[in-house]
C-alpha positions in Angstrom: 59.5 -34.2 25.7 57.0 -32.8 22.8 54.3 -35.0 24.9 55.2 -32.9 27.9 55.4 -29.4 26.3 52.0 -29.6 24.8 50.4 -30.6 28.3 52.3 -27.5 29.7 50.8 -25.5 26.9 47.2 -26.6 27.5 47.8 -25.8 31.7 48.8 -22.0 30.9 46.1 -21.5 28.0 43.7 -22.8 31.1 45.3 -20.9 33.9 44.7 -18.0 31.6 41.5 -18.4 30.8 40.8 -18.6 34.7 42.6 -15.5 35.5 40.7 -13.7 32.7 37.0 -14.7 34.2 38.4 -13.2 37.6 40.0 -10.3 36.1 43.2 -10.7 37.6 45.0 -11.0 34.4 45.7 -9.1 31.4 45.3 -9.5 27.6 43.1 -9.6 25.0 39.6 -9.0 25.6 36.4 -6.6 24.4 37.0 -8.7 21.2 33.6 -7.4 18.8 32.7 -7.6 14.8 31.6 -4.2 13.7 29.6 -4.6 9.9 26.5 -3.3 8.0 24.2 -6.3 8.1 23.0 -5.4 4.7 24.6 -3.5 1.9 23.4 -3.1 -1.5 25.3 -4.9 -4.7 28.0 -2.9 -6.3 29.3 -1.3 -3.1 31.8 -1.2 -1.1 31.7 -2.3 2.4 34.0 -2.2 6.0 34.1 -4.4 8.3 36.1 -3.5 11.3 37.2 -6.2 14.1 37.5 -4.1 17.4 40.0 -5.8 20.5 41.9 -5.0 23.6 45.2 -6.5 23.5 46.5 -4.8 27.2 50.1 -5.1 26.9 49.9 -8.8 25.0 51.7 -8.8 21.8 49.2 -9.7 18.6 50.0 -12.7 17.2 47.6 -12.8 14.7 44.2 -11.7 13.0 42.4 -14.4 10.3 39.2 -13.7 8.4 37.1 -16.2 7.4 33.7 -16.2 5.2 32.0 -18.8 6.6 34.5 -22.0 7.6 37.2 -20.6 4.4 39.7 -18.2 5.4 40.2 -15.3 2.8 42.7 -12.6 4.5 45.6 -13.0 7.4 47.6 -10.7 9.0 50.6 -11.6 11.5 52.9 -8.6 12.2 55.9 -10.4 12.6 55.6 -12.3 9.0 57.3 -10.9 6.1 55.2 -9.4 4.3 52.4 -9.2 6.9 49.6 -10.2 4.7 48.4 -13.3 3.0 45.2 -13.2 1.1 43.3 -16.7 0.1 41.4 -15.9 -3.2 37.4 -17.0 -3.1 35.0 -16.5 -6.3 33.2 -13.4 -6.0 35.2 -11.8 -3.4 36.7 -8.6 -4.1 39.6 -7.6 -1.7 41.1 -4.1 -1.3 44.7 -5.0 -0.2 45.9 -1.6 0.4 43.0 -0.4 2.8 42.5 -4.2 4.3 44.8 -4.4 7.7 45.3 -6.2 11.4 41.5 -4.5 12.1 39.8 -4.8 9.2 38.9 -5.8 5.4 37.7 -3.8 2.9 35.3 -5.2 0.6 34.5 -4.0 -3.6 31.9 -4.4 -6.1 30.0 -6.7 -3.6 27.6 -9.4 -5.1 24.6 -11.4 -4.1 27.2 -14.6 -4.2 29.4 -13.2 -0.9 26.2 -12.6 1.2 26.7 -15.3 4.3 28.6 -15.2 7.8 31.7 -13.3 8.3 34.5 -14.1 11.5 37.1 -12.6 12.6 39.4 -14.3 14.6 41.9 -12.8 16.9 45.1 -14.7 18.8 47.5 -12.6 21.1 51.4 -13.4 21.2 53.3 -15.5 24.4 52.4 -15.0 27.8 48.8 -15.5 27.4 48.1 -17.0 23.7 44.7 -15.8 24.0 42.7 -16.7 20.9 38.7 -14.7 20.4 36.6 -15.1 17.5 33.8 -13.0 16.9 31.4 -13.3 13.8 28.6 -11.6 12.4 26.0 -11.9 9.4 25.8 -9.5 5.8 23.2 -9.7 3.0 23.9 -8.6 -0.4 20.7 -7.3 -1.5 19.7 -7.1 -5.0 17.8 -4.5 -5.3 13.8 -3.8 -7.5 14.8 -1.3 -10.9 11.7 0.3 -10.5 9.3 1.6 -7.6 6.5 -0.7 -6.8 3.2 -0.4 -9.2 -0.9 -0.1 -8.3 -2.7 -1.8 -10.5 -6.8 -2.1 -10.3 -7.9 0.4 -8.2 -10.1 2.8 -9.5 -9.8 6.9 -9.4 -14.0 7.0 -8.0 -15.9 4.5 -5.2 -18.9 4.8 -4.0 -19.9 4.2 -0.1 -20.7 0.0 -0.1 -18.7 -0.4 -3.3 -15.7 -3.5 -3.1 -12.5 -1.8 -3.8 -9.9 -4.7 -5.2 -6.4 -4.2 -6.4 -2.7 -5.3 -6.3 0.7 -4.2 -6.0 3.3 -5.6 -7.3 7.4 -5.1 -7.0 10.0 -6.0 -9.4 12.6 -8.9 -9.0 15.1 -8.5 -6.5 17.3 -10.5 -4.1 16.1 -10.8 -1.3 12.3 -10.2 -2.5 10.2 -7.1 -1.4 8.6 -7.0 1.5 5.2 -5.1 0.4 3.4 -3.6 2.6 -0.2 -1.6 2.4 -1.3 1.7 3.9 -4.8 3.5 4.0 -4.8 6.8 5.1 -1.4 6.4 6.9 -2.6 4.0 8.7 -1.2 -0.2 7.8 -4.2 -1.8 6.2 -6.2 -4.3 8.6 -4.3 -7.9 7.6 -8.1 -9.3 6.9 -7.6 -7.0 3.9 -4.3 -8.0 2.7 -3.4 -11.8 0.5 0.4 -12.1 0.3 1.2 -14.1 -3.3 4.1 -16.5 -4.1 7.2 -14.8 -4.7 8.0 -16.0 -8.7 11.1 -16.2 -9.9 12.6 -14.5 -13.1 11.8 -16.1 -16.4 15.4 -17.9 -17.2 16.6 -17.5 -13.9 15.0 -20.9 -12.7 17.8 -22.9 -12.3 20.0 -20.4 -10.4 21.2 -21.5 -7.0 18.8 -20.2 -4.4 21.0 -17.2 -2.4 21.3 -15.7 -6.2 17.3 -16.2 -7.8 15.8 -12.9 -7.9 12.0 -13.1 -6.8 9.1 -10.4 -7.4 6.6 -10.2 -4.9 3.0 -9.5 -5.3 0.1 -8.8 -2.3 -3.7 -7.5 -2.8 -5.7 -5.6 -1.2 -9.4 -6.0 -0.7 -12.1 -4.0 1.1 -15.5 -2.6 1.5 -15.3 1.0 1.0 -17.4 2.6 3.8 -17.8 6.8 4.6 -14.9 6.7 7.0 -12.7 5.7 4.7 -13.0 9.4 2.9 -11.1 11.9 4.4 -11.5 15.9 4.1 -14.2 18.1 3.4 -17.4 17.3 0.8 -17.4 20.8 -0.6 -14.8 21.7 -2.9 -12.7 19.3 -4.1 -14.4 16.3 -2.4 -13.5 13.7 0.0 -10.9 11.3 -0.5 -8.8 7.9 0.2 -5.5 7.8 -0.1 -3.9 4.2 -0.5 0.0 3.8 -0.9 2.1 0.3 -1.0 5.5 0.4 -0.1 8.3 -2.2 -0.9 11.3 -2.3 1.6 14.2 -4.5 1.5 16.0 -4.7 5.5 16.8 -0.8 5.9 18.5 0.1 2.8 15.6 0.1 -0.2 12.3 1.5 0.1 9.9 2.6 -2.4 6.3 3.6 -2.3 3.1 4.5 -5.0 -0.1 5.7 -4.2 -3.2 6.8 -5.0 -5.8 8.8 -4.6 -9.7 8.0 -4.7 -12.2 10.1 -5.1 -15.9 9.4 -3.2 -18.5 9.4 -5.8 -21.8 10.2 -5.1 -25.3 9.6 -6.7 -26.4 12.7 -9.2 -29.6 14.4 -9.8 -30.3 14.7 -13.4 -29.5 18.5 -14.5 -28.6 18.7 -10.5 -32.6 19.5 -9.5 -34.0 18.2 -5.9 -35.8 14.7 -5.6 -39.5 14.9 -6.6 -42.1 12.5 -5.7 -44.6 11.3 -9.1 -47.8 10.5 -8.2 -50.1 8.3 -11.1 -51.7 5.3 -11.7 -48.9 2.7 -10.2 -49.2 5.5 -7.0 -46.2 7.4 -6.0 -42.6 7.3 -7.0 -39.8 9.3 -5.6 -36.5 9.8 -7.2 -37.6 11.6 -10.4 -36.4 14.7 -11.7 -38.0 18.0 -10.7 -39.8 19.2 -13.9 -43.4 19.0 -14.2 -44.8 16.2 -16.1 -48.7 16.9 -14.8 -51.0 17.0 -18.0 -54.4 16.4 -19.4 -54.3 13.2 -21.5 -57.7 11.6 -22.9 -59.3 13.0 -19.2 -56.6 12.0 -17.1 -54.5 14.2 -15.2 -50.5 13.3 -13.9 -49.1 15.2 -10.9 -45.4 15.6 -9.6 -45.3 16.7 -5.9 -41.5 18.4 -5.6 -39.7 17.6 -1.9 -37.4 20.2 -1.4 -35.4 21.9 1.4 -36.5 25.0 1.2 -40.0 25.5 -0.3 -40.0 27.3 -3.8 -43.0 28.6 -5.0 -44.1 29.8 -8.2 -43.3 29.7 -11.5 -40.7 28.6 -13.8 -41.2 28.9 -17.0 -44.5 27.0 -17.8 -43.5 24.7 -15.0 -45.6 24.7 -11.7 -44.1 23.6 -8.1 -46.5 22.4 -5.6 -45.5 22.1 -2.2 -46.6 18.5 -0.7 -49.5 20.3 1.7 -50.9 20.4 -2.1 -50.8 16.6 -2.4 -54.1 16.0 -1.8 -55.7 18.4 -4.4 -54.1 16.6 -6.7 -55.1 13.5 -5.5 -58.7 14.7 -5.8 -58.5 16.4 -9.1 -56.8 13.1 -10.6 -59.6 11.1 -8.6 -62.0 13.9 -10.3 -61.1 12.6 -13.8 -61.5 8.7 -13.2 -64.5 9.2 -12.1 -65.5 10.6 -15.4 -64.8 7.9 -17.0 -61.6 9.7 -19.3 -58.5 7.1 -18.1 -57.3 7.7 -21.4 -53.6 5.6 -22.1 -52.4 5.4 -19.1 -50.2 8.6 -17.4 -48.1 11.5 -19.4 -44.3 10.7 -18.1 -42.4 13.3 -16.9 -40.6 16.1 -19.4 -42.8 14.9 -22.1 -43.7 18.1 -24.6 -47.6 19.3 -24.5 -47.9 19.0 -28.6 -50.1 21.9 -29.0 -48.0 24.8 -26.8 -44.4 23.0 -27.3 -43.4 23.6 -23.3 -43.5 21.1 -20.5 -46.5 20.1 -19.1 -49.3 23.1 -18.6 -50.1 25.5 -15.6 -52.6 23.8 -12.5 -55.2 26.5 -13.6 -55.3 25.6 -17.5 -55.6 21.8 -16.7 -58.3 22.6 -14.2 -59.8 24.4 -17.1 -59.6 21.7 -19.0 -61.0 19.4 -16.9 -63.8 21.4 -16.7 -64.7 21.7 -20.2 -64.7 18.5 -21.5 -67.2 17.7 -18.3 -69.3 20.0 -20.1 -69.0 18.9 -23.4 -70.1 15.4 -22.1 -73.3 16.6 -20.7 
């Protein structure tokens, strides 16, 4: 008889199941898990089991947190609920009901796979189950931190630095950003996550991890943004650690270009002497008379300044060639004297820098007498 009743049991459950696929019976169906797939610790949390029962009777609704059932409800029990205790979960009883549970202070230790499984009452028995996935995230106590980048580069220079984030569960995922733009992955080395000193030993879904990633680049013009005048050009580099869509934190910082400086900001000069011309040099005026031998300093600039400043002379680089030949003047003389005067030395006898073209042509011309 029992053998009997269980075979007509299994032919209605299947006859049902048929009629459902067709659509040419009723009951429960549109069976779906509504849940925050992440959700940070401490918190509270819904999960909501949405079904169409269409004129079935609800036999019952069972929860389960992975294969262990935690929270039943059958209508037609006295009293409805049952609720089967598991470490770490939290249960609010008077908020938890036939569609949905109601989860407090939420730990790292309840993360995993939640069901919810759904049976109607006589005719159709209709059993669902529906289940969905929740992380417990563990979140950095502080933002993300820039370490070994420097507030000045130079165009060609190899900027170098990390970022690291705090322990959390799961680790950060850190990601890089140059002028709003995601770094090139050449650029970026991702680090092994490290565990918390003293936390070595804990089981894996509850080790904290800090994460770590560099950043490494040469620094070329285009990397500088904005204007040269005023306040410069700069690069802007920021590192942000997200955890699924419920932590993110950034840092950045702000480079400066820095570029090559004139001493006492004068135009380039070229020297011209004995080991022949060198560019580069400050603008003053190192030309001289020194045991018969004369130094000049040609001055490149923009826009050509002529005259006087102070005792100083500026000769444009047309003039190179008089100064050749009154240099050339003086070795033919025989007065090379100790070699050239270098530039911004004092004349010991007037106490400015370097004399006047017209008194070292004097100069020249008087010891050429004196000679004779």
């Amino acid at each position: 008889m029992k053998k009997n009743k269980g075979k007509l049991v299994s032919l209605l459950v299947r006859l049902t199941t048929l009629l459902s696929l067709l659509g040419l019976a009723q009951g429960l169906r549109n069976v779906r898990l509504s849940m925050p797939p992440a959700i940070k610790r401490d918190s509270t949390t819904l999960i909501v089991c949405h079904y169409d029962l269409e004129g079935d009777s609800l036999y019952t609704v069972k929860w389960y947190k992975g294969g262990r059932e935690f929270f039943r409800y059958t209508p037609k029990e006295d009293p409805p609920i049952k609720i089967f205790p598991i470490h770490g979960l939290h249960l609010d009883r008077k908020r938890s009901n036939a569609s949905q549970v109601v989860l407090r202070h939420v730990t790292p230790a309840i993360s995993g796979r939640y069901s919810c499984e759904v049976s109607a009452d006589a005719p159709s028995f209709h059993t669902a189950v529906v289940s969905g996935d929740m992380d417990v995230v563990d979140p950095p106590k502080t933002r993300p931190s820039i370490i070994g980048i420097k507030a000045r580069y130079r165009v060609g220079e190899i900027l170098n630095g990390s970022c690291a984030s705090q322990p959390s569960r799961p680790p950060a995922n850190l990601t890089w950003v140059i002028n709003g733009q995601v770094a090139d992955p050449n650029y970026v080395s991702h680090y092994p996550h490290s565990p918390v000193e003293g936390e070595e030993r804990e089981l894996e879904e509850n080790k904290r991890l800090a994460s770590k990633a560099g950043l490494q680049f040469v620094v070329n013009s285009e990397h500088f943004m904005g204007s040269s005048s005023g306040g410069g050009r700069k690069l802007k580099i920021r590192c942000t650690a997200s955890i699924h869509g419920i932590y993110w934190q950034s840092n950045e910082k702000s480079v400066e270009e820095e570029r090559p400086k004139l001493s006492g900001g004068n135009p380039q000069a070229v020297e011209i002497g004995e080991e022949g011309i060198r560019s580069g040099v400050p603008y003053y005026m190192g030309g001289g008379l020194r045991s018969g031998h004369f130094d000049g300093v040609v001055v490149k600039e923009d826009s050509v300044e002529m005259g006087r400043r102070g005792n100083d002379v500026l000769v444009e680089d047309d003039d190179r060639r008089d100064l050749e030949a009154l240099d050339e003047a003086g070795r033919e003389d025989g007065y090379h004297g100790e070699g050239r005067r270098r530039h911004g030395s004092r004349d010991a006898s007037s106490g400015s820098i370097g004399p006047p073209l017209t008194i070292s042509f004097l100069a020249l011309i008087s010891l050429f007498v004196s000679i004779r």
